[in-house]
C-alpha atoms as one frame of an Amber mdcrd trajectory, in Angstrom:
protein
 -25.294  31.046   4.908 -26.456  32.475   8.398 -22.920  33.910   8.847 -23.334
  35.612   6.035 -24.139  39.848   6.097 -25.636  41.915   2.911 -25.101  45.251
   3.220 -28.179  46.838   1.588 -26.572  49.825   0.620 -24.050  48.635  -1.885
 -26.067  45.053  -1.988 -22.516  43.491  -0.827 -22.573  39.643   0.655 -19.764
  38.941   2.970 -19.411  37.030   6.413 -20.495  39.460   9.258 -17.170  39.251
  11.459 -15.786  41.772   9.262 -18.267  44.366  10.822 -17.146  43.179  14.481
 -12.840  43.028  13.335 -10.604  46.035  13.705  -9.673  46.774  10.430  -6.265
  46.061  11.355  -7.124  42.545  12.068  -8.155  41.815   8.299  -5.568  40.892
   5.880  -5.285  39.750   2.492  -1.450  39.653   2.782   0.265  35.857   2.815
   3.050  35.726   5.491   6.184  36.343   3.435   4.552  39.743   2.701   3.750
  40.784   6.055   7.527  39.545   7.319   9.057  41.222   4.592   7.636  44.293
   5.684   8.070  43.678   9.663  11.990  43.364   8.489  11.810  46.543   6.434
  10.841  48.747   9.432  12.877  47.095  11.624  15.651  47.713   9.538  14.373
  51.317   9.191  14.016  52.090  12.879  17.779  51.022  13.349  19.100  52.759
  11.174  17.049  56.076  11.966  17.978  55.697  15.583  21.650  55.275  14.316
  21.261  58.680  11.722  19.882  60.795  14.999  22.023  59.882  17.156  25.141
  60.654  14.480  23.802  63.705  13.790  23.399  64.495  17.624
């Protein structure tokens, strides 16, 4: 495939926008995982904002 990248070092084969995309940019997570942990730190960053400012 001409998209396709080896990397002759480890003699991988994968497509060559993976050397151009932020790492952050690249998941292998469906989207119930990635909302279920988008609710978790929501839910985290209210209730640390409610600890500090009860302990304030």
């Amino acid at each position: 495939m001409k998209e396709d990248y080896i990397n002759p070092e480890r003699g991988e084969k994968y497509p060559a926008c993976i050397d151009l995309c932020p790492k952050e940019a690249i998941s292998l997570k469906d989207v119930e995982q990635i909302g279920e942990e988008k609710r978790i730190d929501a839910v985290k960053r209210l209730f640390g904002d409610i600890l500090k400012e009860t302990e304030a």
